[in-house]
MARBA-3410 file (N, C-alpha, C, O; in Angstrom, 1 decimal):
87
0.8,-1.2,0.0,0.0,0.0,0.0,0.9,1.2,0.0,2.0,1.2,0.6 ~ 0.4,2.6,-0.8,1.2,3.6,-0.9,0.5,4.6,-0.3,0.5,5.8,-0.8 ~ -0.1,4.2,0.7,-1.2,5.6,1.1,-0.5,6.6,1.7,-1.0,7.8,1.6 ~ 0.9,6.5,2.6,1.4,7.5,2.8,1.4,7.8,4.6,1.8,8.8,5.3 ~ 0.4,6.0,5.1,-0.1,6.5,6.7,0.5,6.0,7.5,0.7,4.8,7.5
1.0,7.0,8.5,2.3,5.9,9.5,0.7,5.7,10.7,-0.4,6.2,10.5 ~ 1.0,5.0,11.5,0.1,4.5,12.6,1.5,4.5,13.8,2.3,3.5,13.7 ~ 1.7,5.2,14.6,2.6,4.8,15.7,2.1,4.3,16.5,1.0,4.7,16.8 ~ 2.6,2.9,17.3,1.9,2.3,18.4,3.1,2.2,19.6,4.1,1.3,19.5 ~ 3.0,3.0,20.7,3.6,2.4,21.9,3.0,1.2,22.9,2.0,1.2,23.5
4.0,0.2,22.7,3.6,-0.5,23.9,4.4,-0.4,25.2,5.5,-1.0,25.2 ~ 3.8,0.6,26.4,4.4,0.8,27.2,4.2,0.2,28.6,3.6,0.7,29.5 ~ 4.9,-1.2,28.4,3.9,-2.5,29.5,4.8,-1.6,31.2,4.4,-1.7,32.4 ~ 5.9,-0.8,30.7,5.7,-0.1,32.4,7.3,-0.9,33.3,7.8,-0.6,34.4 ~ 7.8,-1.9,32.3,9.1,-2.1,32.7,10.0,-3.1,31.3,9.5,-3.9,30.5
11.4,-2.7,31.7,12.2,-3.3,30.9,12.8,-4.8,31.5,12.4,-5.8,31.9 ~ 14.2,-4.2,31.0,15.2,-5.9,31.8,15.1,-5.4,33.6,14.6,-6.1,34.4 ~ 15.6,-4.2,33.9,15.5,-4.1,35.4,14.5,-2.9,35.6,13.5,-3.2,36.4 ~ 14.6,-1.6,35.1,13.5,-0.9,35.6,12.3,-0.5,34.3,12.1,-1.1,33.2 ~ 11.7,0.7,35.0,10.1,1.1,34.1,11.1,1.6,33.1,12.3,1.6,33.5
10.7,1.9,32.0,10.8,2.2,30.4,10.8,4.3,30.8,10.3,4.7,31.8 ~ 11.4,4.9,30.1,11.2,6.2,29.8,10.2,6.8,30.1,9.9,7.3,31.1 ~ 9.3,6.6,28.8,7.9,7.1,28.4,7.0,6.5,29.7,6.3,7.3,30.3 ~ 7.0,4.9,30.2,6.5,4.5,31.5,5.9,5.2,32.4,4.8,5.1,33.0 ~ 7.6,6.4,32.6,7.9,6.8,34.0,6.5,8.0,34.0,5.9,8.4,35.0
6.4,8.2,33.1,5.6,9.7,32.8,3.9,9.8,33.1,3.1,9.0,32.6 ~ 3.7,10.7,33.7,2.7,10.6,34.2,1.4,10.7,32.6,1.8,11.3,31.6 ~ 0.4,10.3,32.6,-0.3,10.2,31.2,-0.2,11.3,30.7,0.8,11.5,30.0 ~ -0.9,12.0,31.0,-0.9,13.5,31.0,0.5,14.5,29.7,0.4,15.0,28.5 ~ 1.5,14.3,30.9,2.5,14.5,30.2,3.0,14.2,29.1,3.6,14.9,28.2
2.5,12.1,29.1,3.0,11.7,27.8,1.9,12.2,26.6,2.2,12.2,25.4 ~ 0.8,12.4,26.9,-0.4,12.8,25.4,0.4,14.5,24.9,0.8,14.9,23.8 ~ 0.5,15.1,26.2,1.4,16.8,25.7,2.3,16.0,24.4,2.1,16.0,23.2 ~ 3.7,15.2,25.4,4.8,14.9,24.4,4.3,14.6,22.7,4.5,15.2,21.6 ~ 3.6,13.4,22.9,2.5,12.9,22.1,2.3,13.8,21.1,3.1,14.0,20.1
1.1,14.5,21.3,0.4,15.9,20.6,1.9,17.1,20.2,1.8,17.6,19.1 ~ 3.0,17.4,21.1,3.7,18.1,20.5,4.7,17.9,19.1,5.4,18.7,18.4 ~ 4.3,16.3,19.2,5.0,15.6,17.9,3.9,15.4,16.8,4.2,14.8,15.7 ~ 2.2,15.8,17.1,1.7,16.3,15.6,0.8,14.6,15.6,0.2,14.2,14.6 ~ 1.1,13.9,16.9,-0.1,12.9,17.3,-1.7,12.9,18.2,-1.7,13.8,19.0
-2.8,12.2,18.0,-3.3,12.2,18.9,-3.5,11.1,19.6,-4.2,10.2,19.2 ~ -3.1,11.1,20.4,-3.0,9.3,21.3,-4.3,9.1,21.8,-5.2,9.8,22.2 ~ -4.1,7.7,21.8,-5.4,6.9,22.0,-4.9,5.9,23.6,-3.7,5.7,23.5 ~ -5.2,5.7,24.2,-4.9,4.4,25.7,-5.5,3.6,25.5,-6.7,3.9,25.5 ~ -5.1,2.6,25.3,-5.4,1.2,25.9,-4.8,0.7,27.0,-3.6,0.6,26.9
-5.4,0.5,28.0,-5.0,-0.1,29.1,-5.7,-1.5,29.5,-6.5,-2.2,28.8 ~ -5.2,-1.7,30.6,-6.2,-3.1,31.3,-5.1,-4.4,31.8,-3.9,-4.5,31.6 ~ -5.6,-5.1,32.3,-4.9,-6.4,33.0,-5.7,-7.7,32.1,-5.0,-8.6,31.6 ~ -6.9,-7.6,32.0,-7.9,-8.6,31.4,-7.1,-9.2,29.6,-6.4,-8.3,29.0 ~ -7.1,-10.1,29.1,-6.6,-10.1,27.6,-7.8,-9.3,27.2,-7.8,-8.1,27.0
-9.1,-10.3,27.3,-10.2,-9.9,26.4,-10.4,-8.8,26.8,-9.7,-8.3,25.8 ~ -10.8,-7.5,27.6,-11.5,-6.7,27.2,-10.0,-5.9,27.0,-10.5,-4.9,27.5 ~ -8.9,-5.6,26.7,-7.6,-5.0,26.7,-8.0,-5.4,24.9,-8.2,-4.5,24.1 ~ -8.2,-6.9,24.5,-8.4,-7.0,23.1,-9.0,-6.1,22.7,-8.5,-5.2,22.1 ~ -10.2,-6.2,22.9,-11.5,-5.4,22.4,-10.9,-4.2,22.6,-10.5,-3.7,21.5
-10.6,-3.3,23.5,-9.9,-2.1,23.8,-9.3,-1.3,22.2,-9.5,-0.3,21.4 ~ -8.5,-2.4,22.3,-7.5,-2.3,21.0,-8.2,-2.4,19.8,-7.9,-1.7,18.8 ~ -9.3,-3.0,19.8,-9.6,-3.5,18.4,-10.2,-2.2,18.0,-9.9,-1.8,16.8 ~ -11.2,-1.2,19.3,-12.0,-0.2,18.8,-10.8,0.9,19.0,-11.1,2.0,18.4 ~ -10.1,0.9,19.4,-8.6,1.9,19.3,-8.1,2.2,18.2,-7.8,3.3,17.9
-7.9,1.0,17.3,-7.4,0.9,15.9,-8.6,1.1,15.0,-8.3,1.4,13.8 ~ -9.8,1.1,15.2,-11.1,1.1,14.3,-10.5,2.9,14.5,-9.9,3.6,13.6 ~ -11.0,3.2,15.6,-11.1,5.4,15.9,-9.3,5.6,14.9,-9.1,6.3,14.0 ~ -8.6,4.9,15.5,-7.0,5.5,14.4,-7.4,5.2,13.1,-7.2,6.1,12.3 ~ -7.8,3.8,12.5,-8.1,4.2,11.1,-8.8,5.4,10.5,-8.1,6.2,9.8
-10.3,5.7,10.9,-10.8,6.4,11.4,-10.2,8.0,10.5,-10.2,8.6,9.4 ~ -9.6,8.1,12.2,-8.8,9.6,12.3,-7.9,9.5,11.1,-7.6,10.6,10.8 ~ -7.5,8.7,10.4,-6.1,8.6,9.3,-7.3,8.9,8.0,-7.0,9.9,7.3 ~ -8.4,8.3,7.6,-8.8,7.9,6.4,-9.5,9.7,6.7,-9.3,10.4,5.8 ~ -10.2,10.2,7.7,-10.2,11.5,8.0,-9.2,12.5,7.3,-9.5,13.3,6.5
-8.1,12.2,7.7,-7.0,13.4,7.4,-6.8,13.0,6.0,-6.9,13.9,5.2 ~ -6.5,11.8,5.5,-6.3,11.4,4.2,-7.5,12.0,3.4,-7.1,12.2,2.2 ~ -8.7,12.4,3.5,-9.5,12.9,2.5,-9.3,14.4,2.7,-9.2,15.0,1.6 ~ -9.2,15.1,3.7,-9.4,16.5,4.0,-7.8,17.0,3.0,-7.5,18.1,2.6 ~ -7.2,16.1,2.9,-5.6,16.3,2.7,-6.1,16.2,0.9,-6.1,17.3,0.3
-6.2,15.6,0.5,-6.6,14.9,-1.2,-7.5,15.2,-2.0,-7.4,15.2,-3.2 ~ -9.1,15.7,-0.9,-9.9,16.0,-1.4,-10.2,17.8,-1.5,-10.4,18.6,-2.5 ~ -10.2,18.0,-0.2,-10.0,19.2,0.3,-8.7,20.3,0.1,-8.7,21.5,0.2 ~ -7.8,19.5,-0.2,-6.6,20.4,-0.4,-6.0,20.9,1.1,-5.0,21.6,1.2 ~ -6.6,20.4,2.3,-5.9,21.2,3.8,-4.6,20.0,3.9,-4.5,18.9,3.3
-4.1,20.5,4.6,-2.6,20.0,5.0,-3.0,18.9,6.0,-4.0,18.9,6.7 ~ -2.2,17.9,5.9,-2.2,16.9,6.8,-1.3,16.7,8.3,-1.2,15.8,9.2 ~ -0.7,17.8,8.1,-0.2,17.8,9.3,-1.1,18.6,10.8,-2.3,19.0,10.7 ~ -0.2,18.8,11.9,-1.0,19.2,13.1,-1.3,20.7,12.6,-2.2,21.3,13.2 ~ -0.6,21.4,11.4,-1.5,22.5,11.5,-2.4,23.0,10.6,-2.7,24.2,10.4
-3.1,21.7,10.0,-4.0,21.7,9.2,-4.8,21.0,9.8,-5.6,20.5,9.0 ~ -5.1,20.6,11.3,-6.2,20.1,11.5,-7.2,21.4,12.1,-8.4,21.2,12.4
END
């Protein structure tokens, strides 16, 4: 496919070989700012459960397609910019 759409996904399970991960350490908050100041909108999935953490994900990735096939028309059809300052 040449559409052009990256999808970033962090999995931030909250630790490494000995301690929490970077991004881990940060309180949510902070990480959606970092997030958003790199021109994303983050989505959370969380949970302990598989299944409902599955499902979590499944409608996670449904809203990011979503938001992508969104910007991909407003970008192609519309002529606005696809980046954060064309939303």
């Amino acid at each position: 496919m040449h559409d052009g759409a990256v999808l970033p996904i962090l999995h931030l399970n909250g630790y490494k070989i000995a301690n929490p991960t970077v991004l881990s350490r940060l309180p949510e908050s902070e990480l959606d700012d970092l997030l958003k100041g790199y021109g994303h909108e983050p989505i959370h999935v969380t949970g302990d459960e598989p299944a409902a953490v599955h499902r979590a994900m499944a409608h996670a990735l449904d809203t990011a397609a979503d938001r992508i096939a969104g910007i991909q028309h407003a970008a192609r059809e519309e002529g606005r910019p696809n980046g954060p300052a064309g939303r």
